[in-house]
C-alpha positions as CSV (number, residue, x, y, z in Angstrom):
1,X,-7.3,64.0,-38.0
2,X,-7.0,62.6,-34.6
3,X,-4.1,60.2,-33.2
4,X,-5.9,57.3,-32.9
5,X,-6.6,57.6,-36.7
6,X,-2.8,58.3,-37.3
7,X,-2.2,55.2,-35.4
8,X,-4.3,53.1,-37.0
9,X,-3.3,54.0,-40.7
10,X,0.6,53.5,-39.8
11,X,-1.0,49.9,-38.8
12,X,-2.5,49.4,-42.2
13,X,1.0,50.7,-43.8
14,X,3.0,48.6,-41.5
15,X,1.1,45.4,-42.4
16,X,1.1,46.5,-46.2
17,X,5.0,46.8,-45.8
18,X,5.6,43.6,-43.7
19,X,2.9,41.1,-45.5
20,X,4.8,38.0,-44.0
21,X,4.8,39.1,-40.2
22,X,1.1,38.0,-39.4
23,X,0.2,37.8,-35.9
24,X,-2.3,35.2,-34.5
25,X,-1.9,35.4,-31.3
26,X,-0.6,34.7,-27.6
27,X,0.8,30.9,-28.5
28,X,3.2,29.2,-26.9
29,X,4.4,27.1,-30.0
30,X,4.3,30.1,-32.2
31,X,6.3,32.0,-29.5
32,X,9.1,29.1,-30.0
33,X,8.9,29.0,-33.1
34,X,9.4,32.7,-34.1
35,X,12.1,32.8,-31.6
36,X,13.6,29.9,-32.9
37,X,13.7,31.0,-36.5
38,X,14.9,34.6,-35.5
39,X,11.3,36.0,-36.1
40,X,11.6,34.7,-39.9
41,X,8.4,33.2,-39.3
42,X,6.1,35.7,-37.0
43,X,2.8,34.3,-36.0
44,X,2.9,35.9,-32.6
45,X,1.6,38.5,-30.4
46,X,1.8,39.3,-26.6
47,X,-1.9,38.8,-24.9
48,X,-3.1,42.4,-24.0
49,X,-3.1,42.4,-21.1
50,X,-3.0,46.6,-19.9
51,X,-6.3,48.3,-22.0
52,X,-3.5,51.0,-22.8
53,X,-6.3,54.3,-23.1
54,X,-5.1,57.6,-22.7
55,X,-7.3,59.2,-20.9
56,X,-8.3,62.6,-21.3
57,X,-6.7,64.3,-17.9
58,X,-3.7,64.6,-19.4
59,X,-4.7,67.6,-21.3
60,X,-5.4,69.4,-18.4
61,X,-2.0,68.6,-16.9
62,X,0.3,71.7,-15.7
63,X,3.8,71.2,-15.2
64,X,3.9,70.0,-12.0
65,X,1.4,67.1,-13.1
66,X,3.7,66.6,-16.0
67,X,7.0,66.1,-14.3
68,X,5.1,63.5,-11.4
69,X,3.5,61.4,-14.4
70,X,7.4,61.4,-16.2
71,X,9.2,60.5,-12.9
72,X,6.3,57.9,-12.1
73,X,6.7,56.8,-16.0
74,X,10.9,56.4,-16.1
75,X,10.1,54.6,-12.2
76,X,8.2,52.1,-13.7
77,X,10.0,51.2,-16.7
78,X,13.3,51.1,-14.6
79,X,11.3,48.3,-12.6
80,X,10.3,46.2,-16.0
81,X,13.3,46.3,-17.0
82,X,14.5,44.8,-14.1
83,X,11.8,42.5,-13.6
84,X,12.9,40.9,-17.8
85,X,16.4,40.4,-16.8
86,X,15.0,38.6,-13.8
87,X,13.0,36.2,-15.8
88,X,16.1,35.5,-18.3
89,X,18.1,34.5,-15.4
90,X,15.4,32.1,-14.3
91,X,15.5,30.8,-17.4
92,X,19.4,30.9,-17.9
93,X,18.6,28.3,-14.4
94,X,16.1,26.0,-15.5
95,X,17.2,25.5,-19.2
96,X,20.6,23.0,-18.1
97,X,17.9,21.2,-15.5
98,X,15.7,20.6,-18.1
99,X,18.2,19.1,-20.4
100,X,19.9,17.3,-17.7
101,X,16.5,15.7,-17.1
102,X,16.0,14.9,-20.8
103,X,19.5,13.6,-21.6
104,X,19.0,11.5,-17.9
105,X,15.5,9.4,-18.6
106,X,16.5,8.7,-22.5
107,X,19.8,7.4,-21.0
108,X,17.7,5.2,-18.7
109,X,16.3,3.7,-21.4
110,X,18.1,1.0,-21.6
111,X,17.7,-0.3,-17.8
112,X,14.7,-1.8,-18.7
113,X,15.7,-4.1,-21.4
114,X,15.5,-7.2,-18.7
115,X,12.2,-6.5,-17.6
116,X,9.2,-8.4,-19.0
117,X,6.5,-7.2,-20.7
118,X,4.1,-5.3,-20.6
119,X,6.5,-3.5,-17.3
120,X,8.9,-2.9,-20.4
121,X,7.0,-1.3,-22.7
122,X,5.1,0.9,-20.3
123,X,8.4,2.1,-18.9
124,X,10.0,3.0,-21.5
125,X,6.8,5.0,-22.4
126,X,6.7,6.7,-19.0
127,X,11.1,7.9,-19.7
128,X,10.4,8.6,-23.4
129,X,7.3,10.8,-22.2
130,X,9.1,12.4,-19.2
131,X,12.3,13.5,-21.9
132,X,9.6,14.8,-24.1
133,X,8.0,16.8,-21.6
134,X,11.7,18.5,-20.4
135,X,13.0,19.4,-23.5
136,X,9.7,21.1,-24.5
137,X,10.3,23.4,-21.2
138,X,13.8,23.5,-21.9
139,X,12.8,25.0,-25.4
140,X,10.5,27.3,-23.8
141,X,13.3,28.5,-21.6
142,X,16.1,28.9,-24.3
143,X,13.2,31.4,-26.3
144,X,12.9,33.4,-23.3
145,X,16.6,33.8,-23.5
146,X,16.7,34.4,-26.8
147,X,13.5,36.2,-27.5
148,X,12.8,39.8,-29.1
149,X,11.2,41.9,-26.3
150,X,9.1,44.6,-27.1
151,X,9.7,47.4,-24.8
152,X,8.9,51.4,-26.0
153,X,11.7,54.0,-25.2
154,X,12.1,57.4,-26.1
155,X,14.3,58.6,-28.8
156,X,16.0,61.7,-27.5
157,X,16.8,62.7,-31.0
158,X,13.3,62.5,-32.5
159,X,12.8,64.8,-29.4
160,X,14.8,67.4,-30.9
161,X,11.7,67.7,-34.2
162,X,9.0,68.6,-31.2
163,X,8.3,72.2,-30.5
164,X,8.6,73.8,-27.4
165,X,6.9,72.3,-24.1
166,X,8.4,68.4,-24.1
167,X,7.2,67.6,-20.6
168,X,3.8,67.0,-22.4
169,X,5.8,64.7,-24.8
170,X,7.5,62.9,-22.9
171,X,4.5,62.2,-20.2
172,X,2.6,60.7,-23.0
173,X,5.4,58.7,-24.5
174,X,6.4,57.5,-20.8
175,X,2.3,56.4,-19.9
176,X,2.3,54.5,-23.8
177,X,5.7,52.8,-22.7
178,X,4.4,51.3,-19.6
179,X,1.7,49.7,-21.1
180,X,4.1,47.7,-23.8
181,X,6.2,46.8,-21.0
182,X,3.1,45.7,-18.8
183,X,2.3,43.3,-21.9
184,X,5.8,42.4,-22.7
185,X,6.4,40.8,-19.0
186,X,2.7,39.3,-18.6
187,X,3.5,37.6,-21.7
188,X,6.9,36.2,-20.6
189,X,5.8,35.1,-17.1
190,X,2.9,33.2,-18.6
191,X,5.8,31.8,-20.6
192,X,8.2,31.3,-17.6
193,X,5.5,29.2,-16.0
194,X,4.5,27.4,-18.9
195,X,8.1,26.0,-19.6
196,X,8.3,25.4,-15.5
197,X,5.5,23.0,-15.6
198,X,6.1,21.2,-18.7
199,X,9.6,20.4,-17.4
200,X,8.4,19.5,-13.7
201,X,5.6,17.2,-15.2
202,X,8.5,15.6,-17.5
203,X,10.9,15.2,-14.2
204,X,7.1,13.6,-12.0
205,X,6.5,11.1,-15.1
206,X,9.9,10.2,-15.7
207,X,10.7,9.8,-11.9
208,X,7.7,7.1,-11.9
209,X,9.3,5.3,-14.6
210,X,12.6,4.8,-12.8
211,X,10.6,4.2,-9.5
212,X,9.3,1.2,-11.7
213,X,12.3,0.0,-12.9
214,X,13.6,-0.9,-9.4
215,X,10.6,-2.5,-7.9
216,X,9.7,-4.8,-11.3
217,X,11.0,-8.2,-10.6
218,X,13.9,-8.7,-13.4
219,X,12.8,-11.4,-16.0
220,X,14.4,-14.6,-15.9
221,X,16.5,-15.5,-18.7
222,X,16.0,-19.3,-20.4
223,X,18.7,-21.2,-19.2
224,X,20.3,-23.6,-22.4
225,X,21.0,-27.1,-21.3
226,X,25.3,-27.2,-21.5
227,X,27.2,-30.3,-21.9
228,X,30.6,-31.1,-19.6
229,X,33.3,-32.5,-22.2
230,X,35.8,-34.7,-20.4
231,X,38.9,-35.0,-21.9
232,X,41.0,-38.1,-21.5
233,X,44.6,-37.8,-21.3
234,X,47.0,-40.6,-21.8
235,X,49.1,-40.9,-19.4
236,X,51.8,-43.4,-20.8
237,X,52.5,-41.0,-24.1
């Protein structure tokens, strides 16, 4: 039996044992929302984006070829690693920006109560649509924080069940690893980006409803007629 039939039945028996994590696909919303509910509800799956074939030099490999591909392997995933913590500090950046922006345009809400309509009503849109916007980025952001992160690493004590002659072990395991990790951080910049431009668009609209607000001319008020009471005093009590 070959290993891509190995790998294919310990698919079937994974999805037999875990009937409730179904995976639909690359999704932002599903990506919140199985961050969001700790993966309780798993309808997501990073975008291929590596084709992830072994190819068939490997067998031919002597040592020498075996050691460069491990070195080149443990280089690489130092560098994605690196690269993820990178993206969760971006994120760590943007998420307070985002909800600054949000908690700022529903605040202004209310500076447009004297305008006159339809300036009111369209402003108010403009805010309400700009927080929208931010706190869906800002969302976006605090999953990236908070996300699971599939990354492949090699168990040194599973090691320890393989015959003699590792470095053709751990050259294959190393060349799988990258390509999770390739996938892993396509995924996540495609998310960065995603949640960037959702809370830039939010800070654009909202800005042109507070642009709005100061350049509508402020509805006058009716003014009520007032009567002056005049009150007599007697002077000789």
């Amino acid at each position: 039996m070959s290993a891509n039939e190995d790998a294919s039945e310990s698919d079937e028996a994974m999805k037999e044992v875990q009937p409730r994590k179904r995976r639909k696909g690359h999704n932002h919303a599903a990506f919140l929302l199985a961050s969001l509910s700790r993966y309780s509800l798993n309808y997501y799956a990073d975008r291929k984006v590596h084709p992830g074939r072994m190819g068939s030099g490997i067998d031919d490999w002597d040592d020498e070829d075996q050691q460069l591909a491990i070195e080149e392997g443990r280089r690489q995933l130092d560098t994605q690693f690196a690269q993820l913590q990178h993206i969760i500090r971006r994120a760590s950046v943007l998420l307070p920006v985002g909800l600054a922006i949000a908690v700022f345009f529903l605040t202004a809400l209310d500076d447009a109560a004297a305008l006159g309509q339809p300036s009111r009503t369209i402003i108010r849109f403009l805010l309400l649509a700009g927080a929208v916007m931010a706190s869906w980025g800002t969302l976006v952001m605090g999953a990236l924080i908070g996300a699971r992160s599939d990354f492949k690493t090699t168990d040194a004590l599973l090691l320890t069940e393989e015959p003699p002659g590792l470095r053709r072990y751990l050259a294959r395991d190393y060349a799988e690893n990258v390509a999770t990790g390739v996938n892993t951080l396509a995924a996540r910049l495609t998310h960065l980006g995603t949640g960037v431009m959702w809370i830039v668009l939010g800070a654009l609209v909202g800005a042109v409803g507070l642009a709005m607000i100061y350049w509508q001319p402020v509805a006058s008020l009716p003014v009520e007629p007032q009567c002056c009471v005049v009150e007599c005093c007697d002077l000789g009590a």
